[in-house]
N, C-alpha and C positions, 0 to 999 in steps of 0.2 A: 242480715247481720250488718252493722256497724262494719264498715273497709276493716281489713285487717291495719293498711297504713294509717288508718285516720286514731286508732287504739293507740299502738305504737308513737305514733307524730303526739298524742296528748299526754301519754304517758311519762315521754320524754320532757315535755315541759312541765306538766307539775313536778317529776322528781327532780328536774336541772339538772339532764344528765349532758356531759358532752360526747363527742363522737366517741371518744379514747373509753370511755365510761358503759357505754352503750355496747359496743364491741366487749368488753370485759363481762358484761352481763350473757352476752351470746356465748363465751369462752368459759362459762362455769356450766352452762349445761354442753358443754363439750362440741361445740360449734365454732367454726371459725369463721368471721364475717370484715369485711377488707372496707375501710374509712369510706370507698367510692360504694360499696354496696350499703352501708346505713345512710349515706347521703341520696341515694335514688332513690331508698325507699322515706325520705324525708319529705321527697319533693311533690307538689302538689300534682296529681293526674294531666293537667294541662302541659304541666314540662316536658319536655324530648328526653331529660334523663329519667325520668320515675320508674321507678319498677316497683311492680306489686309483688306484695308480701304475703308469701302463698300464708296457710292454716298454719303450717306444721312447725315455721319460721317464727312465727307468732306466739304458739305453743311453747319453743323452745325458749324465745324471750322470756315468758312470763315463768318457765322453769328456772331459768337461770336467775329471775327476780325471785322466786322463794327461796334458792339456796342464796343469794347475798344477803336476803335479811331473815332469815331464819337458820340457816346451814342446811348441809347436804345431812340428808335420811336415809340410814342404812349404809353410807358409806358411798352410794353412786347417785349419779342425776337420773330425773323420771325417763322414761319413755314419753316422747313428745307424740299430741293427738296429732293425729293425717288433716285432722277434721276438726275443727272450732266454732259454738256458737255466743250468743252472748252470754247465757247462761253460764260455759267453761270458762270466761273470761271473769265474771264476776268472783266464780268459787275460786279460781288459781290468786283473782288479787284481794279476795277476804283472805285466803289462807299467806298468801306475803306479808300481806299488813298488820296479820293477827287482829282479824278484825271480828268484837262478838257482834249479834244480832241488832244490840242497842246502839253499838258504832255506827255501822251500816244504815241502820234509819235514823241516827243523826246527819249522816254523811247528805243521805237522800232530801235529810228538812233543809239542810243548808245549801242546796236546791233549791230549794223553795218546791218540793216534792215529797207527797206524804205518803207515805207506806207502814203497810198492817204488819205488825211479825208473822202472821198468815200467808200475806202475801211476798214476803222473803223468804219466808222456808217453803212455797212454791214454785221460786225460783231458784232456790239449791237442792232441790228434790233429785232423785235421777228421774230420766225423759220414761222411763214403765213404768212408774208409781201412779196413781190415778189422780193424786193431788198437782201433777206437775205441771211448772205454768213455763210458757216461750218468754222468754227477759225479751220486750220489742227492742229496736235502737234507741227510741226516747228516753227509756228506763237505763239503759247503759251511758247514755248521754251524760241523762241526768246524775248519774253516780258519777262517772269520771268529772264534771263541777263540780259538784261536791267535797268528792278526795282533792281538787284543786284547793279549794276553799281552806280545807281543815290543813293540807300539807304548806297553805301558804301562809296560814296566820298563827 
């Protein structure tokens, strides 16, 4: 998978969030996270301050980004996964974005990355279905340029 920080670190810059922002996203799904903790986890692995950003932190992020732009369901925040791969990355940020199918492999063209409706709904399958495909890093890459692309113009 795709660093959990490297998600996080692009995420932030296509949405331009600042640190106070960022924190506020951790604080809707019911997390408290302290300005010097979203800056460690900002910094590149070579830095003395970085800290890696376990799954579940990650999780929580992308929870907290569907209830700022969609609201909270059912009245509470999800239960955050232990465990993340690309795949649960993709489906938490089609479902923030309200993004359909056609979104999504626009998102991918403007990439310069072509994908089948086939081959997306093999990627938001669940992992026991026989159709179900591994999203690699490339394929995640390539969508997070993408949602850059579309959120920056």
């Amino acid at each position: 998978m795709m660093t959990t920080n490297d998600v996080l670190r692009r995420l932030r810059f296509i949405l331009d969030y600042s640190d106070s922002q960022m924190i506020n996203i951790f604080s809707l799904s019911e997390k408290t996270v302290s300005r010097a903790e979203v800056s460690a986890w900002m910094k590149q692995e070579e830095d003395d301050d970085f800290k890696v950003l376990e799954d579940r932190d990650l999780a929580i992020f992308l929870n907290g980004l569907i209830i700022e732009k969609r609201g909270l369901r059912d009245g509470k925040a999800p239960e955050p996964e232990k465990y993340l791969n690309n795949n649960d990355v993709l489906k938490k940020l089609k479902i923030a974005f309200q993004l359909k199918t056609d979104d999504i492999i626009e998102i991918y063209k403007s990439a310069g990355k072509k994908l089948s409706p086939h081959e997306l709904s093999a990627f938001l399958r669940k992992p026991t279905q026989p159709q179900y495909r591994e999203l690699m890093d490339q394929y995640l890459r390539n969508f997070l340029s993408g949602l850059q692309v579309k959120k920056k113009s």
